[in-house]
N, CA, C and O atoms as CSV, one atom per row, in Angstrom:
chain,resi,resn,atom,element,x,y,z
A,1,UNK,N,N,-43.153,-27.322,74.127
A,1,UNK,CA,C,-42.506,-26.259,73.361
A,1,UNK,C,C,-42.801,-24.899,73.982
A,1,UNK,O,O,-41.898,-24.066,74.064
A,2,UNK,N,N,-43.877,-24.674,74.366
A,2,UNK,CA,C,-44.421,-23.253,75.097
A,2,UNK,C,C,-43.820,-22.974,76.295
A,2,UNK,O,O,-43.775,-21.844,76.781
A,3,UNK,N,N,-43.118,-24.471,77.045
A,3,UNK,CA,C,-42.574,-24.425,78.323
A,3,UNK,C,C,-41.154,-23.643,77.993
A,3,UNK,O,O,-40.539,-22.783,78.623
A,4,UNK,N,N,-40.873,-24.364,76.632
A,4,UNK,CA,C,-39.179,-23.994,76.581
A,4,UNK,C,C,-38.796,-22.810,75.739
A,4,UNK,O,O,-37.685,-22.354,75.468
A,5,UNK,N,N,-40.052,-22.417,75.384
A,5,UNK,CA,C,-40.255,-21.087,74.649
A,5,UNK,C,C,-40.355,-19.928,75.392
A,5,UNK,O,O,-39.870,-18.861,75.017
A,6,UNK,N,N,-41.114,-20.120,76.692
A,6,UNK,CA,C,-41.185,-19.182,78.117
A,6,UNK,C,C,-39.679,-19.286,79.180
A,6,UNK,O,O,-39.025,-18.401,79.733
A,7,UNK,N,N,-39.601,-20.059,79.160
A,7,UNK,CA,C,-38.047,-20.015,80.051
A,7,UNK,C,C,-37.080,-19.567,79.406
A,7,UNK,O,O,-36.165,-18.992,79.996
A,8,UNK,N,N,-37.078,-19.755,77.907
A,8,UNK,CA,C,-35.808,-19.169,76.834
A,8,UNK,C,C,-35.685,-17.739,76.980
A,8,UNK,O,O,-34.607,-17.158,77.100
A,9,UNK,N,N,-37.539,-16.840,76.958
A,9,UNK,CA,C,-37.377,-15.455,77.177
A,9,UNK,C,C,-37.128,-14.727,78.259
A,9,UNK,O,O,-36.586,-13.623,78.305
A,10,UNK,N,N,-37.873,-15.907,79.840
A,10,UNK,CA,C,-37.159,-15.317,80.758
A,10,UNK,C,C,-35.278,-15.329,81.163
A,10,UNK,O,O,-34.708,-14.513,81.888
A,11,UNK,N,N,-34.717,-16.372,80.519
A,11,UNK,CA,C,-33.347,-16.421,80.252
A,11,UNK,C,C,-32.732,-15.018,79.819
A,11,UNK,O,O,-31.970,-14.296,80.462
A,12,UNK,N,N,-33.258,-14.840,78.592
A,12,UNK,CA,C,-32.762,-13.800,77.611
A,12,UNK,C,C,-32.946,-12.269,78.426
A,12,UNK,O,O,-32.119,-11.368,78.562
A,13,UNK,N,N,-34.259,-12.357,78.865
A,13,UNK,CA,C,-34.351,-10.706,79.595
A,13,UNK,C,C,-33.673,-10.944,80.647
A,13,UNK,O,O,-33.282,-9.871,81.106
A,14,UNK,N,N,-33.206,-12.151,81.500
A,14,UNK,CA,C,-31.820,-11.873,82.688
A,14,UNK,C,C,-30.996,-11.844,82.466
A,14,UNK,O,O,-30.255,-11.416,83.351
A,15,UNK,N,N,-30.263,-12.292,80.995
A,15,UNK,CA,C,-29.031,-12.062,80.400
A,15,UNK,C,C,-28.578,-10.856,80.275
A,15,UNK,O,O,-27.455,-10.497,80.630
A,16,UNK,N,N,-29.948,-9.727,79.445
A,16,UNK,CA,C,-29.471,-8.723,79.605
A,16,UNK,C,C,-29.929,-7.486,80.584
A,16,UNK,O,O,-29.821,-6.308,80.241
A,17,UNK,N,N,-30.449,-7.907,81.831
A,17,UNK,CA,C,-30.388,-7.673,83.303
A,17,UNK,C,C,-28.885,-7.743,83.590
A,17,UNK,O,O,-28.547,-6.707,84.163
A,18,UNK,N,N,-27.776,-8.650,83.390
A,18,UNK,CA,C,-26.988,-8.844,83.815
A,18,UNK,C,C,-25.589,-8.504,83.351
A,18,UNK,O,O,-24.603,-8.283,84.053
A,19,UNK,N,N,-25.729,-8.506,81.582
A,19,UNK,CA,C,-25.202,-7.422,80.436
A,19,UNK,C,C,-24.245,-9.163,80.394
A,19,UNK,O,O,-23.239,-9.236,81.101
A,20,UNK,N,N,-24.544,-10.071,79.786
A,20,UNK,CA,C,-23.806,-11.594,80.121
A,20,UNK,C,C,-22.745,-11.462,79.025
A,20,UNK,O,O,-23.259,-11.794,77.957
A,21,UNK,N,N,-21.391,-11.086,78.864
A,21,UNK,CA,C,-20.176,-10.993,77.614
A,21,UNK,C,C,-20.858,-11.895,76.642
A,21,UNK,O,O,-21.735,-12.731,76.858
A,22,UNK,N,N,-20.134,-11.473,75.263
A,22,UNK,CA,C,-20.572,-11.695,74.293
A,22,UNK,C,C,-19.910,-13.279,73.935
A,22,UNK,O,O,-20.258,-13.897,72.929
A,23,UNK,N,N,-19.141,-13.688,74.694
A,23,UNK,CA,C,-19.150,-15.251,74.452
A,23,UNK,C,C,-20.143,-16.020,75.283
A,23,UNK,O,O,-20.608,-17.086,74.881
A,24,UNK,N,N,-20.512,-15.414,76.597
A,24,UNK,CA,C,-21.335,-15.993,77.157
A,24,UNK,C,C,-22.534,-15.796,76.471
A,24,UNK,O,O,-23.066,-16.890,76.281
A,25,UNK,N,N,-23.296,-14.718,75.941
A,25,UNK,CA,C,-24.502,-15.060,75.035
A,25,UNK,C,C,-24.369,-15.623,74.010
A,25,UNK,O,O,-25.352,-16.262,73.634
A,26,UNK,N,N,-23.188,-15.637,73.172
A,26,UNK,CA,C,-23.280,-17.359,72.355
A,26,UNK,C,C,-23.458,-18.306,72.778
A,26,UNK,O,O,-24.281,-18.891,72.073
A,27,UNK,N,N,-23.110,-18.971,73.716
A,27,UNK,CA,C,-23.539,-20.067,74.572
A,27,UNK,C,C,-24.515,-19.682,74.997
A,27,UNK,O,O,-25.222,-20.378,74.269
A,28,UNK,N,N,-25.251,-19.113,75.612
A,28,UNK,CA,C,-26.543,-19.356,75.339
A,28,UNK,C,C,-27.412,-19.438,74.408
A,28,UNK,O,O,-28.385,-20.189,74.343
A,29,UNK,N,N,-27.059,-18.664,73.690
A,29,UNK,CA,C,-28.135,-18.749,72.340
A,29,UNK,C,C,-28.140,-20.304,71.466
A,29,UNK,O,O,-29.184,-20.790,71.032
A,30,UNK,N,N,-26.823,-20.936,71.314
A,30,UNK,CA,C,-26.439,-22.161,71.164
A,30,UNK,C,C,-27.245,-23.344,72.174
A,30,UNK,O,O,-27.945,-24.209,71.648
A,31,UNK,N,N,-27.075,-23.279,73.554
A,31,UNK,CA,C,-28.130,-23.987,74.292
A,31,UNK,C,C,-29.402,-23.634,74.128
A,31,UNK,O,O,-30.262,-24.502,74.272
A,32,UNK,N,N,-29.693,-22.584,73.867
A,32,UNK,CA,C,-31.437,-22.286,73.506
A,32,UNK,C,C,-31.736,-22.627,72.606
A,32,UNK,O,O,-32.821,-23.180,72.422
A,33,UNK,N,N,-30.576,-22.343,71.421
A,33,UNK,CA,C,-31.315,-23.220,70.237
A,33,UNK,C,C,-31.709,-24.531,69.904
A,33,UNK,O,O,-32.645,-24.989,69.249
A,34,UNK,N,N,-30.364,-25.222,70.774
A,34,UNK,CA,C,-30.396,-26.700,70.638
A,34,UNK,C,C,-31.333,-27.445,71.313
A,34,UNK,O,O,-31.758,-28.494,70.829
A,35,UNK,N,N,-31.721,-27.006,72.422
A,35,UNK,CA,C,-33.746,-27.254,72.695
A,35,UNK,C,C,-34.769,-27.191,72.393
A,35,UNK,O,O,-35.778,-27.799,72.748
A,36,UNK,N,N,-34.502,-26.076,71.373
A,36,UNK,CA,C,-35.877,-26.044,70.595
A,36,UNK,C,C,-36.123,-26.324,69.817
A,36,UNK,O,O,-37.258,-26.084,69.406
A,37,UNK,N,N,-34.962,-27.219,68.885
A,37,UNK,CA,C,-34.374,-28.064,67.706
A,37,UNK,C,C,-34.659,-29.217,68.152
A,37,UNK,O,O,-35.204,-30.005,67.378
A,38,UNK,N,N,-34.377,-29.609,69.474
A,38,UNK,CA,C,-34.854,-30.938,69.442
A,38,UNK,C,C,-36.014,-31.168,69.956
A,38,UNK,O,O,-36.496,-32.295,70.073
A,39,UNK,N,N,-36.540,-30.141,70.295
A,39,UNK,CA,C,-37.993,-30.258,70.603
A,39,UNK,C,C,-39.035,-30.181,69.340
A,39,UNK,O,O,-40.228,-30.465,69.226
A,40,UNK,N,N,-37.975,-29.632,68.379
A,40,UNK,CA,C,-38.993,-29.658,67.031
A,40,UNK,C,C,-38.666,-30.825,66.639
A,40,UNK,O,O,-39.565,-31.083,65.840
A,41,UNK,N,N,-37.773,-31.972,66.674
A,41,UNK,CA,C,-37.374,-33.238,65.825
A,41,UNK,C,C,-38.625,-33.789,66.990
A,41,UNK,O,O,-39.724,-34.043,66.499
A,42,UNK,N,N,-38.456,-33.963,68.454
A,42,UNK,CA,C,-39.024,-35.200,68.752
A,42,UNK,C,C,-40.183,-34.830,68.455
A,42,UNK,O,O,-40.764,-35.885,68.199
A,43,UNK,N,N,-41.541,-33.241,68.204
A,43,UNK,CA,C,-42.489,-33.614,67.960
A,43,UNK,C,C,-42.569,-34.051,66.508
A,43,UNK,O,O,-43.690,-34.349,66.094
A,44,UNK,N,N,-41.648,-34.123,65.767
A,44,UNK,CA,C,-41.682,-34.693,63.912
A,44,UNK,C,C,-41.724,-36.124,64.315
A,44,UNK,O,O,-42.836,-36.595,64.076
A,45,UNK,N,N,-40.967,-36.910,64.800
A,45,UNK,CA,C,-40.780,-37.727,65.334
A,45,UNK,C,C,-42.021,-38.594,65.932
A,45,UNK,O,O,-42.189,-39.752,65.550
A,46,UNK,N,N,-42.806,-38.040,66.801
A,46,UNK,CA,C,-43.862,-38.591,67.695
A,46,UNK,C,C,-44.928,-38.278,66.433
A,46,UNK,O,O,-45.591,-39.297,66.243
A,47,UNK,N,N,-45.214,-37.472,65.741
A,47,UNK,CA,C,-46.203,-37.028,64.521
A,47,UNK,C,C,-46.050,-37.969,63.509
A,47,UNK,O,O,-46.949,-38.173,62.693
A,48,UNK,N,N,-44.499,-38.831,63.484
A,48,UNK,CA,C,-44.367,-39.724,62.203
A,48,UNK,C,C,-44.358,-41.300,62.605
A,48,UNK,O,O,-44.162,-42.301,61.916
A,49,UNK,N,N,-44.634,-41.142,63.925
A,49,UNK,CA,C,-44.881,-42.393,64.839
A,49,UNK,C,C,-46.500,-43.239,64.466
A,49,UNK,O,O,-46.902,-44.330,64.063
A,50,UNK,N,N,-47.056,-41.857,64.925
A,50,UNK,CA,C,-48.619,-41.565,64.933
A,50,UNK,C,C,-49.666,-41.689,63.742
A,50,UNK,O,O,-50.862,-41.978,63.781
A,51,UNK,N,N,-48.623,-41.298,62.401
A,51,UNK,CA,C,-48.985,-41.341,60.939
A,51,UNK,C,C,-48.710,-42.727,60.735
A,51,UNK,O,O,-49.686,-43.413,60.434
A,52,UNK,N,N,-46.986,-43.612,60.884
A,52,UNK,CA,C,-47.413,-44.974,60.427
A,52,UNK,C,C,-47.972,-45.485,61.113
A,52,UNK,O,O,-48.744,-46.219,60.497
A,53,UNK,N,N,-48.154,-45.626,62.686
A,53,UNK,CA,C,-48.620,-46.776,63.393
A,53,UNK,C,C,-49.764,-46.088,63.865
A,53,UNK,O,O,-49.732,-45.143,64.653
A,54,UNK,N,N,-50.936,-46.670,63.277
A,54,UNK,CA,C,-52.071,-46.469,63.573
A,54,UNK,C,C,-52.616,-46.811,65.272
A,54,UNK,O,O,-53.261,-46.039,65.981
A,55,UNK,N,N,-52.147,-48.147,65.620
A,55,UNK,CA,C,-52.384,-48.953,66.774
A,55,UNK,C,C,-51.142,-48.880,67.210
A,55,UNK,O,O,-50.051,-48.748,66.655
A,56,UNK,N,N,-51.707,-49.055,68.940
A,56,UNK,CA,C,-50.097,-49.117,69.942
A,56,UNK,C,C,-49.925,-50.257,68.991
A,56,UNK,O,O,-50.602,-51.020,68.301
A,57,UNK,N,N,-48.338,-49.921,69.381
A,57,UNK,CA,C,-47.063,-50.984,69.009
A,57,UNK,C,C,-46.138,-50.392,70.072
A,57,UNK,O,O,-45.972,-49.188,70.266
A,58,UNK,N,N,-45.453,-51.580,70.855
A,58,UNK,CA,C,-44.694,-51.386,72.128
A,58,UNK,C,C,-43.185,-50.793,71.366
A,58,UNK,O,O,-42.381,-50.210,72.094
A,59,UNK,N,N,-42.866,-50.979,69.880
A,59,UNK,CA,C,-41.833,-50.439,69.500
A,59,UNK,C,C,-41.540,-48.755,69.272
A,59,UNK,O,O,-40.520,-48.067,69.225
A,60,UNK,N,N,-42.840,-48.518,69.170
A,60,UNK,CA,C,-43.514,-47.012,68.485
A,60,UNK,C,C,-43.561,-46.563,69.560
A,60,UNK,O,O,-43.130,-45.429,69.353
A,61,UNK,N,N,-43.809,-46.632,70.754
A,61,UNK,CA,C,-44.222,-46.041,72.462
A,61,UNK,C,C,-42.121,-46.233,73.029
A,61,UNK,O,O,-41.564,-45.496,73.842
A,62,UNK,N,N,-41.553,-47.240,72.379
A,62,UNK,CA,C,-40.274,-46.941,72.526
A,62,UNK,C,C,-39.565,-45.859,71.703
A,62,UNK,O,O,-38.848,-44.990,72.199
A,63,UNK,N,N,-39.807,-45.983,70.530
A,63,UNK,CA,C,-39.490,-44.631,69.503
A,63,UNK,C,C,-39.639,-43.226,70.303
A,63,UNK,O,O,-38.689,-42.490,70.570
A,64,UNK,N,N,-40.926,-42.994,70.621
A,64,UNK,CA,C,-41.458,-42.113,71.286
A,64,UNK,C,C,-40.537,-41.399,72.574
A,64,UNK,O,O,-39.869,-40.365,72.583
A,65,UNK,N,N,-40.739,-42.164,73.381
A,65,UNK,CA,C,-40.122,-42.304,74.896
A,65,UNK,C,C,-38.188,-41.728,74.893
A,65,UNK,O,O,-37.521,-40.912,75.529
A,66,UNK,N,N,-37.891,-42.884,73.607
A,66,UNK,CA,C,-36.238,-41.943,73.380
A,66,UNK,C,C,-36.210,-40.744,72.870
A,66,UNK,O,O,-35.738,-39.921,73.655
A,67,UNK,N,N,-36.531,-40.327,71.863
A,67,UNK,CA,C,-37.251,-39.095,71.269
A,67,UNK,C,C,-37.642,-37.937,72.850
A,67,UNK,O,O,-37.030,-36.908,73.138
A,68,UNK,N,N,-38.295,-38.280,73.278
A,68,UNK,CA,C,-38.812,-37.472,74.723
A,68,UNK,C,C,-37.041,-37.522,75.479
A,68,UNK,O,O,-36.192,-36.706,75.119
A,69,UNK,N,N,-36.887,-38.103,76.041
A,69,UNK,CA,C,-35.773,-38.734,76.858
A,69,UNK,C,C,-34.602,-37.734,76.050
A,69,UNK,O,O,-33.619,-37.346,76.682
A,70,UNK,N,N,-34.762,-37.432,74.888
A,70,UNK,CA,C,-33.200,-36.828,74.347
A,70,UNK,C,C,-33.538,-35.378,74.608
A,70,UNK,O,O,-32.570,-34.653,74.834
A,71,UNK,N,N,-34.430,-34.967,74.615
A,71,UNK,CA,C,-34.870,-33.325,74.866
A,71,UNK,C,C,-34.724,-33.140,76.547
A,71,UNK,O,O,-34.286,-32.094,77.027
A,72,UNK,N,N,-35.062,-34.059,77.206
A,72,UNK,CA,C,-34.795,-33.645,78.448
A,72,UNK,C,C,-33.436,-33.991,79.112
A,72,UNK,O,O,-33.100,-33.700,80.260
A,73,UNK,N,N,-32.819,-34.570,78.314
A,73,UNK,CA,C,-31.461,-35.148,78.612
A,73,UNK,C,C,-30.757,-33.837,78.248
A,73,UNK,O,O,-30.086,-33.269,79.109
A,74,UNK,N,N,-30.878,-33.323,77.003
A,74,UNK,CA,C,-30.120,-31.689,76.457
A,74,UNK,C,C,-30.782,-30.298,77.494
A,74,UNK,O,O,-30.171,-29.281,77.823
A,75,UNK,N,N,-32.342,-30.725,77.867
A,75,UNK,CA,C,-33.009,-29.851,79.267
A,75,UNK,C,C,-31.818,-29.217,79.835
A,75,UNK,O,O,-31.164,-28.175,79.771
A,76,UNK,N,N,-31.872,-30.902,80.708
A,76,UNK,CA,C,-30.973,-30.552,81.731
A,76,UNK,C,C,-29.269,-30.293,81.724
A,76,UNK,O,O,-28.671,-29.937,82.739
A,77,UNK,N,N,-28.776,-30.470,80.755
A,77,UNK,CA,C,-28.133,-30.040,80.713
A,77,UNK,C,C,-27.631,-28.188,80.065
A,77,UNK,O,O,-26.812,-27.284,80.235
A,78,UNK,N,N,-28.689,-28.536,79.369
A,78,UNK,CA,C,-28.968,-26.685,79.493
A,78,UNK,C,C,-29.605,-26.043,80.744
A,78,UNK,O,O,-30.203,-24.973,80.635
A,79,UNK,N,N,-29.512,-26.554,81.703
A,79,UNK,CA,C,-29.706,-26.091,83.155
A,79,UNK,C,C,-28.588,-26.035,83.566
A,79,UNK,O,O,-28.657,-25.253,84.514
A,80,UNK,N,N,-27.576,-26.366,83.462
A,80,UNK,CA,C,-26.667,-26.778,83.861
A,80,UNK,C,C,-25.778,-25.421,83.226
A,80,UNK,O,O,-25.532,-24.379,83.834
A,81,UNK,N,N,-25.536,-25.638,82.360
A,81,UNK,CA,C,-24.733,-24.279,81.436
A,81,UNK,C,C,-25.447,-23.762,82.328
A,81,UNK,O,O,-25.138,-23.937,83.506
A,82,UNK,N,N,-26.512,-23.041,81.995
A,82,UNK,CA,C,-27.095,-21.859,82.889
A,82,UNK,C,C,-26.352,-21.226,83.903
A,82,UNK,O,O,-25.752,-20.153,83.840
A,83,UNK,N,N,-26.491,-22.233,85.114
A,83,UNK,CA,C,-26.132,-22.233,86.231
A,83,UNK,C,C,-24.345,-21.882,86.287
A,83,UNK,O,O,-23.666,-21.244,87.092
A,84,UNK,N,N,-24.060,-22.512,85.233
A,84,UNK,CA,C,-22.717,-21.638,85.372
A,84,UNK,C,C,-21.992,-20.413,84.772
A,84,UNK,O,O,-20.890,-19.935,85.038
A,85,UNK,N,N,-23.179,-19.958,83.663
A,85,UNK,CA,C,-23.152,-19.188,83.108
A,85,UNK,C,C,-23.316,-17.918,84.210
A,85,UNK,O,O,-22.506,-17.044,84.517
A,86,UNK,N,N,-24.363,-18.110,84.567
A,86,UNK,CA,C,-25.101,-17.219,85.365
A,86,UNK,C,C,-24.477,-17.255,87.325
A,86,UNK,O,O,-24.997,-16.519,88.164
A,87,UNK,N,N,-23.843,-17.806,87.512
A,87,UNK,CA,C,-23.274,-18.102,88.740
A,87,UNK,C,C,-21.884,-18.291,88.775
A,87,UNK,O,O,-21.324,-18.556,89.839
């Protein structure tokens, strides 16, 4: 979260380095949000993993893993906007 909390602000102060139109900072603000939304579900997620299943369970380490896997799947594709936002 601190990772995607630090790249969001260096985003934001090059946005307006760059003065980015006001549809283009909706889209961003929309991709920024939607990372840090799902970065708040998968840690609810991994926290409600952890509360029922006391002991590994290979199903719970799968729970986990998709949960992880969907934040970096929306990552990168908010790299992606970026890059064309900004280029």
């Amino acid at each position: 979260m601190q990772i995607h909390l630090g790249v969001s602000l260096l985003i934001i102060v090059f946005g307006l380095m760059v003065e980015l139109s006001p549809l283009r900072w909706a889209i961003l603000m929309i991709v920024i949000g939607g990372v840090i939304a799902l970065e708040m579900v998968n840690t609810a997620i991994e926290r409600l993993v952890d509360l029922v299943s006391s002991d590994y369970h290979p199903l719970a380490g799968i729970v986990k893993d998709v949960a992880a896997s969907a934040v970096l799947i929306f990552s990168m594709i908010a790299v992606v906007v970026g890059i064309i936002i900004f280029f």
